[in-house]
C-alpha positions as CSV (number, residue, x, y, z in Angstrom):
1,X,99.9,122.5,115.8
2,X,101.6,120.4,118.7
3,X,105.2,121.8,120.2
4,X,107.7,119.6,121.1
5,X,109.9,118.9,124.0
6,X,112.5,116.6,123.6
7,X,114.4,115.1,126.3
8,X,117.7,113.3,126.2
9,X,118.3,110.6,128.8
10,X,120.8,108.0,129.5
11,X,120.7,103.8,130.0
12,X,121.0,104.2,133.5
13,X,117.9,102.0,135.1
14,X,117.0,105.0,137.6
15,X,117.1,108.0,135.4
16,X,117.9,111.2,136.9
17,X,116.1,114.6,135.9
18,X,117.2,118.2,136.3
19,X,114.6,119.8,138.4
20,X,113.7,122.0,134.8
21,X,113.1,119.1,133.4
22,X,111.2,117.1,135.9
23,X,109.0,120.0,136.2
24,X,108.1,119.5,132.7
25,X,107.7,115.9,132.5
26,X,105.3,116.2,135.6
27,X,102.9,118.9,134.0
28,X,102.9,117.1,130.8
29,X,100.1,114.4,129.4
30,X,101.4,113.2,125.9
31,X,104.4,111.3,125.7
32,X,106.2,109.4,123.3
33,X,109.8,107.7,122.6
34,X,110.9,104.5,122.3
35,X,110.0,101.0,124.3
36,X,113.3,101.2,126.0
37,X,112.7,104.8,126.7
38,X,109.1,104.0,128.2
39,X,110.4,101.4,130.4
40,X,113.2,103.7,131.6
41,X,111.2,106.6,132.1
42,X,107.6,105.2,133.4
43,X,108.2,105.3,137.2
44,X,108.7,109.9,136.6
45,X,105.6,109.7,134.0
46,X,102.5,111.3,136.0
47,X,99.2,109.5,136.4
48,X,96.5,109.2,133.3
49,X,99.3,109.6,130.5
50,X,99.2,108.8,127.0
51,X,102.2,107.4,125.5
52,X,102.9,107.0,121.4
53,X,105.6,104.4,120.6
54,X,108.2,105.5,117.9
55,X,108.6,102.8,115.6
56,X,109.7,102.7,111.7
57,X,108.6,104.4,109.9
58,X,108.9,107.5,111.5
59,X,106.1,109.1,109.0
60,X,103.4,106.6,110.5
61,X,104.6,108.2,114.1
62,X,104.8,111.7,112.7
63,X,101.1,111.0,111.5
64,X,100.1,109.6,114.7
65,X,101.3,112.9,116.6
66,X,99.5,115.1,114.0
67,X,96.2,112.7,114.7
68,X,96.4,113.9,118.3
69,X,92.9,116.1,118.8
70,X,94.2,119.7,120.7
71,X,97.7,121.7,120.2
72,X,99.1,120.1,123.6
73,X,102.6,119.7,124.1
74,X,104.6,116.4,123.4
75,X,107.5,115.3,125.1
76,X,109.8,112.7,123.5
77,X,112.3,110.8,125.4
78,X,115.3,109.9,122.9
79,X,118.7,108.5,123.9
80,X,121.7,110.9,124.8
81,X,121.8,114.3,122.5
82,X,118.6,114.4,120.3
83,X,120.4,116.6,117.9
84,X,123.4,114.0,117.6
85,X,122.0,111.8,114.7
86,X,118.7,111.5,117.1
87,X,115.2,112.1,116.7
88,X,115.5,116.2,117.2
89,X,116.8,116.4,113.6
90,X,114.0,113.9,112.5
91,X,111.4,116.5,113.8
92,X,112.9,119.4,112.2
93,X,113.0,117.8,108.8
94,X,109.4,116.2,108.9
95,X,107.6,119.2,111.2
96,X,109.7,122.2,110.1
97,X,107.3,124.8,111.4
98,X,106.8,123.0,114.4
99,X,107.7,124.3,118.1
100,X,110.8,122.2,118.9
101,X,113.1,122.7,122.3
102,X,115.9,120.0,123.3
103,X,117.2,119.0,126.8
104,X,120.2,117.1,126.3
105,X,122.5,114.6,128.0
106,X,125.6,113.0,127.0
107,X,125.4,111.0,123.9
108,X,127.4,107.4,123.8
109,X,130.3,108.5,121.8
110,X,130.7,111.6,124.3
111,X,130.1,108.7,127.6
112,X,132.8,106.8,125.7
113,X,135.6,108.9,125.4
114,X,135.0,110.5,129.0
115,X,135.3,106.9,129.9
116,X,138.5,106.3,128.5
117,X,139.8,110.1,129.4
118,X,140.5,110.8,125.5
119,X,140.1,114.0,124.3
120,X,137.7,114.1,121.4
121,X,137.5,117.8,120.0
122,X,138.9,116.3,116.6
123,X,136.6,113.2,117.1
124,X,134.9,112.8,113.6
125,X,131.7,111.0,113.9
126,X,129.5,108.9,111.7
127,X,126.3,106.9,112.1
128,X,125.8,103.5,110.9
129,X,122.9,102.9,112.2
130,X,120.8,101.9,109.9
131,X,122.7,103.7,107.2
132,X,125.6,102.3,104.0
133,X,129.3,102.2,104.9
134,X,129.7,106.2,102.4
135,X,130.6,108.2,106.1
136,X,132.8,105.5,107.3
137,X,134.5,104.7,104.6
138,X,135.2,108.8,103.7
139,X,136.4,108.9,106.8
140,X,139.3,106.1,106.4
141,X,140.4,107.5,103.3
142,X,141.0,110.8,104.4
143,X,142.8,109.7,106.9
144,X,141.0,110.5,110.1
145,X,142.6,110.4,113.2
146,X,139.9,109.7,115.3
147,X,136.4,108.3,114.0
148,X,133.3,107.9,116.4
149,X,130.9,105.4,115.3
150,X,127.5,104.5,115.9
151,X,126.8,100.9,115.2
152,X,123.9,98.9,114.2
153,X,123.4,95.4,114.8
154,X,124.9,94.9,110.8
155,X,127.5,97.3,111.2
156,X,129.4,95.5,114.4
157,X,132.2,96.5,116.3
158,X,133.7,93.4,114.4
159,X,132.5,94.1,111.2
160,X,133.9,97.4,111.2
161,X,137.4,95.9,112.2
162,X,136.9,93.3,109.2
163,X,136.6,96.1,106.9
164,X,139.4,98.3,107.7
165,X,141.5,95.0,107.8
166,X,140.2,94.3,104.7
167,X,141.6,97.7,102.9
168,X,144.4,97.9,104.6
169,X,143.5,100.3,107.3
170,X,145.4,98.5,110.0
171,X,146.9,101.4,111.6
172,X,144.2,102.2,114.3
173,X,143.2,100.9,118.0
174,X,139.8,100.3,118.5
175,X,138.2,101.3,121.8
176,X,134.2,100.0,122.6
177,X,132.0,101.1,124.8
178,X,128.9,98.3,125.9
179,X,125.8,99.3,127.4
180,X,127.0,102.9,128.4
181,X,125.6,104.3,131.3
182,X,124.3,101.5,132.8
183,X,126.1,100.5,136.1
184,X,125.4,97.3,136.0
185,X,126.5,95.9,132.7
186,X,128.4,98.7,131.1
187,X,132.1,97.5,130.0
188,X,134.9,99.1,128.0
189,X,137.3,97.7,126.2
190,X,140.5,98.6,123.8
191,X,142.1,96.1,121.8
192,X,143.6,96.0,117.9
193,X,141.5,95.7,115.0
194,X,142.7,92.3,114.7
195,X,141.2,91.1,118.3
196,X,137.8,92.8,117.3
197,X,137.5,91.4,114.3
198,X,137.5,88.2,116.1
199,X,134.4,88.3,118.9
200,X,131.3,89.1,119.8
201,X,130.1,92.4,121.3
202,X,126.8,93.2,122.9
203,X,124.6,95.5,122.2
204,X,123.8,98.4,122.3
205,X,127.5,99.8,121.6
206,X,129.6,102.6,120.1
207,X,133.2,102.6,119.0
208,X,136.3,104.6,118.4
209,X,138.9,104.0,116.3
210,X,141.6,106.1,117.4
211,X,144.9,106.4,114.9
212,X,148.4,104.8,116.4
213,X,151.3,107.2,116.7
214,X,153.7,106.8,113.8
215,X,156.5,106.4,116.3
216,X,154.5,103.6,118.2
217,X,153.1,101.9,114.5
218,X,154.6,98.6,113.7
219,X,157.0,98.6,110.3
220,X,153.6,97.0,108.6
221,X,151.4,99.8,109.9
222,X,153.6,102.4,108.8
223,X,154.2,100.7,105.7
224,X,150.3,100.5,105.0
225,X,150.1,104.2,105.9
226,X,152.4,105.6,104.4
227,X,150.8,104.0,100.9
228,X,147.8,106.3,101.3
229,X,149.7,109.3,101.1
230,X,150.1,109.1,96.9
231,X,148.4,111.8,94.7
232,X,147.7,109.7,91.5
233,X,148.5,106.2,91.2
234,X,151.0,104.3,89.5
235,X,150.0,102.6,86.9
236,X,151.7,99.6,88.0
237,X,150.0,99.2,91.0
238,X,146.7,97.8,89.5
239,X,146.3,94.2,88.4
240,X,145.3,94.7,84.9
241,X,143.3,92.3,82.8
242,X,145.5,89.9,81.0
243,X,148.3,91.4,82.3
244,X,147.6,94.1,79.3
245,X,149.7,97.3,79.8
246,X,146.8,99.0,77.8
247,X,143.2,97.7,79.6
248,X,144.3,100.8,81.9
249,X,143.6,104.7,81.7
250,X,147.1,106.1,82.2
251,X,147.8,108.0,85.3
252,X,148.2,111.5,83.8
253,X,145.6,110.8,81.4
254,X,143.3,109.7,84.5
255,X,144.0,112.7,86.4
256,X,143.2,115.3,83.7
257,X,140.0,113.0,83.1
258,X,138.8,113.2,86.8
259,X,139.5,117.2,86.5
260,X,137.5,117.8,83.1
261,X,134.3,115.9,85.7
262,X,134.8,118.3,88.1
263,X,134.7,116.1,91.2
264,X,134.8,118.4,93.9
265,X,131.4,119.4,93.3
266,X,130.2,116.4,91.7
267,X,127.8,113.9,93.9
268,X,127.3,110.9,91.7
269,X,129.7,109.6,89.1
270,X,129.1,106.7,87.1
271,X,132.5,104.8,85.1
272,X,130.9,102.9,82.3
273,X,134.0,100.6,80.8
274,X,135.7,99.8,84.4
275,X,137.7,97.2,83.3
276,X,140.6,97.4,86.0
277,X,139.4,99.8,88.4
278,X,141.4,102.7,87.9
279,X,139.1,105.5,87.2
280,X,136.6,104.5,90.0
281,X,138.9,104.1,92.8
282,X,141.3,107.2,91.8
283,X,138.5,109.2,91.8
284,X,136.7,107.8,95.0
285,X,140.6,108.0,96.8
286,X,140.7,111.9,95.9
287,X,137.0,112.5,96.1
288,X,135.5,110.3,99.1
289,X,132.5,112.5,99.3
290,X,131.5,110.4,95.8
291,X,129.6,107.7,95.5
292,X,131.4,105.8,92.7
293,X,129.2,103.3,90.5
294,X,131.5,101.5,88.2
295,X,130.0,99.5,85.1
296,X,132.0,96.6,83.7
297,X,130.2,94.1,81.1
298,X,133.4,91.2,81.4
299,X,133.0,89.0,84.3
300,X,136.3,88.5,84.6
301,X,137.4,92.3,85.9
302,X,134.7,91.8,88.6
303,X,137.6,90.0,90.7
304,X,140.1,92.6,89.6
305,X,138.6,95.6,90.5
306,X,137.7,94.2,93.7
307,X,141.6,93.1,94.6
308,X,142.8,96.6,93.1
309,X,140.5,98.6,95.8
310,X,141.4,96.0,98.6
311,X,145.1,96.7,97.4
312,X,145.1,100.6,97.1
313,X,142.6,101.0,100.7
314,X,139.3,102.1,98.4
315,X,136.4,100.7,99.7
316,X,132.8,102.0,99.0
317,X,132.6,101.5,95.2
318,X,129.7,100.0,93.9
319,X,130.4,97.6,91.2
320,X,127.9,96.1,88.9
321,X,129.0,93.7,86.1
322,X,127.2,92.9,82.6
323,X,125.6,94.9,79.7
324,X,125.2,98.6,80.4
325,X,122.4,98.9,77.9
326,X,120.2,96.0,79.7
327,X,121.1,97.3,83.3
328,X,118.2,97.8,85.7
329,X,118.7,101.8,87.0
330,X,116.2,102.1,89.4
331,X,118.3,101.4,92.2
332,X,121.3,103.4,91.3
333,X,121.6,107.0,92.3
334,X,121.8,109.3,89.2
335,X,124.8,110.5,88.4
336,X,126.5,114.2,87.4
337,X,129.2,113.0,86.3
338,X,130.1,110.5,83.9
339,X,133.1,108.5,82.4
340,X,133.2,106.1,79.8
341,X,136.1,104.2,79.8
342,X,134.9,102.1,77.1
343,X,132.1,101.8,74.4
344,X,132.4,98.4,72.3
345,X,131.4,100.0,69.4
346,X,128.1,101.3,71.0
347,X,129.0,104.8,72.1
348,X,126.0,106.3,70.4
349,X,123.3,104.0,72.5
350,X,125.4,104.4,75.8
351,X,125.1,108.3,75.5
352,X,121.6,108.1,74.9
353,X,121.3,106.1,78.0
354,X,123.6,108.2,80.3
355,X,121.2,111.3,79.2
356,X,118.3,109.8,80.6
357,X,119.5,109.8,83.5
358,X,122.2,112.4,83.7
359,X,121.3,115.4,86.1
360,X,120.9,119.1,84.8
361,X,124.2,120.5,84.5
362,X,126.3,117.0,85.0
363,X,129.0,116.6,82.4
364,X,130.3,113.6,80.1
365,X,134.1,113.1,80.0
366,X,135.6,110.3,77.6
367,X,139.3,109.8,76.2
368,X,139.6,109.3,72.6
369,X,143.1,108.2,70.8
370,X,143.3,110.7,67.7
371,X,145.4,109.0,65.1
372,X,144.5,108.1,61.3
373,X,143.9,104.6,62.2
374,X,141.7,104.4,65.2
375,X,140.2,108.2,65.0
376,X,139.6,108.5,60.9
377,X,137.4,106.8,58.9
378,X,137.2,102.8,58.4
379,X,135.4,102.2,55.1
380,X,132.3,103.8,55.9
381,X,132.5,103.8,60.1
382,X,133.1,106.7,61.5
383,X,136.0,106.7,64.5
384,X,135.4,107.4,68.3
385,X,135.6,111.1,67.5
386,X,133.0,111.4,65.0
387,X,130.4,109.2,66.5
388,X,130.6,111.3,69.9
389,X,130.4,114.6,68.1
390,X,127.0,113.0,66.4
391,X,126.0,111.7,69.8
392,X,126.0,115.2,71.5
393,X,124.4,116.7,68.3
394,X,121.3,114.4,68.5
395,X,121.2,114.5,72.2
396,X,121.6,118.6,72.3
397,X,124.6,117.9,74.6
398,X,126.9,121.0,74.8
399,X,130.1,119.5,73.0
400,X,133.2,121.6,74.8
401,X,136.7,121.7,73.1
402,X,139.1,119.2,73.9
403,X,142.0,118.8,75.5
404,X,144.7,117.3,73.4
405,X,147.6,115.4,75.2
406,X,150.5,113.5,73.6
407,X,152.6,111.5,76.2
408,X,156.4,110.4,75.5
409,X,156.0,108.5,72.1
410,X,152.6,107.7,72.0
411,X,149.2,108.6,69.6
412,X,147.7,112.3,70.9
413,X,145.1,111.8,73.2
414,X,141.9,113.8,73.4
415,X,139.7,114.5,76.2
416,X,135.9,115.0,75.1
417,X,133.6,116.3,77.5
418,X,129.9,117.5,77.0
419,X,127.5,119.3,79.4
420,X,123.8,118.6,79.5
421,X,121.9,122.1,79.8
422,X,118.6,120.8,78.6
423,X,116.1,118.9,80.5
């Protein structure tokens, strides 16, 4: 089996090497990295080399080192830290018995903020490159100070300031750092999010997005911060549908929902019966480690769940719209928690669906208003009650007691939850 050396190295057009290093790199034969590494690095390789290109995907590369006759050594050239988000961590998931040593240098977020003479020991960082908006957008909503990013050609300086302008995260400067390292082009620059969000940038860049002191914030940014510092959500802060006081789970009702799914140690949940929002975007503002895929079959609450999580600063829920029963799930992560919000008569069907796909262990949670009417027998339909205590039964769902709740003058309402223990 091959070992691996990899070595961190900067934009700069005439790389420097520690004499360790350019020891190594002159005894060596195979190299690999990427075609901006190779043209940075070619003047230091030695004579009769062979070079492997990393290119996606990284398995064909992986296979292409593994093709390589002998145990030699390999040294990969990788930009800044090759254990910050580089390719280091690729080679210890895909080789993990493999030989691995690092050699680092600065990596840009670090180059940025010496730049700019910002401490960044309480820097949180995140990678977009090449990755969704989750990191980012967890990062936002707990409130963050100071968040490193690593962009993409997608996920843009500008885009980024579009989207925190978007929810309402309008409280930060943003600081970007352009070509890094490389004395002839590099260029820094701080402005708000509102200036970003208008230009161009080139790549390749990073950014920081660095909170503003409350005593310097304007009376709109305090404003927008101070309104995500709530625990539970007023009920009268979401559009509803219709204007409907009751196309809403009630706020205490909501939280006691979200803690019967056990969030904190939930990955995945999946709110079937959306409607307004309120489930979804509660529990993605107090969990932002979730990834929140809300089900709603009325087009109609498509544009009100949308404005609700623009309104309340919740981005990163993934909405889809239409009939649960006829959705196409091969896309959608599978979920360990689950709420349904709503059942149109079809609660049965929906739990046979959710079990298909429910992991081992993940739980069911659903709110059911006990009263004669709506929770006893109508002619010969069973209520809510009765058709999810069949539903776990025929599933071999474990069916857990209740929780009954009666608020101010209103019906009892119970909270059913099952657990799946059987594949």
């Amino acid at each position: 089996m091959h070992s691996y050396t990899v070595i961190g190295i900067t934009d700069m057009p005439c790389q420097y090497l520690a004499p360790e290093v350019a020891e190594i790199v002159s005894r060596g034969h195979l190299f690999s990295g990427g075609r901006r590494q190779h043209t940075l690095v070619e003047p230091l390789l030695p004579q009769g080399y062979v070079w492997t290109d990393i290119t996606v995907p990284v398995s064909d590369v992986i296979a292409a080192y593994e093709a390589i006759p002998g145990n030699d050594e390999i040294i990969i050239f990788a930009s800044g830290d090759p254990l910050f988000y580089g390719f280091a961590v690729t080679l210890k998931r895909l080789l993990p018995k493999a030989g691995i040593r690092v050699f680092p240098a600065f990596n840009s977020l670090q180059m940025l903020a010496h730049r700019l003479l910002l401490p960044y020991h309480d820097l949180r960082a995140v990678s977009l490159t090449g990755r969704p908006w989750q990191e980012f957008d967890r990062a936002l909503i707990e409130h963050a100070t100071m968040i490193g990013v690593l962009t993409d050609r997608s996920h843009t300086p500008d885009a980024i300031a579009r989207r925190m302008i978007e929810y309402g995260y309008i409280y930060y400067t943003m600081h970007v750092g352009q070509h890094l390292g490389n004395p002839d082009s590099e260029c820094v620059l701080t402005m708000s999010l509102k200036e970003a969000a208008r230009r161009e940038f080139q790549m390749p860049n990073c950014v920081i997005v660095e909170a503003i002191p409350q005593d310097k914030m304007t009376a709109q940014q305090f404003d927008a911060w101070m309104s995500r510092s709530f625990f539970g959500i007023d009920d009268s802060q979401f559009l509803k549908l219709d204007g409907r006081e009751n196309m809403i789970t009630k706020m205490p009702i909501r939280l006691l929902a979200l803690h019967e799914l056990e969030l904190p140690r939930r990955h995945v949940l999946w709110d079937i019966g959306a409607c307004t929002g309120s489930v979804s975007i509660e529990a993605r503002l107090r969990f932002p480690h979730l990834q929140v895929e809300a089900f709603e079959i009325r087009d109609e609450c498509e544009s009100i769940i949308l404005k609700n999580a623009r309104a309340l600063g919740c981005p990163g829920i993934s909405l889809h719209i239409g009939d649960f029963l006829t959705a196409n799930f091969d896309d959608i992560p599978k979920p360990d928690a689950v709420f349904i919000g709503g059942h149109g008569g079809c609660l049965h069907d929906i739990m046979v669906v959710v079990n298909r796909y429910l992991k081992l262990r993940g739980c069911i949670v659903m709110n059911c208003v006990s009263s004669p009417i709506v929770d006893g027998m109508r002619g010969d339909r069973p209520g809510t009650r009765q058709l999810w205590q069949d539903a776990c039964a025929a599933l071999q769902l474990v069916d857990e007691v209740p929780t009954r709740v009666v608020i101010d003058n209103n019906n009892p309402i119970e909270i059913l939850k099952c657990q799946k223990t059987l594949l």
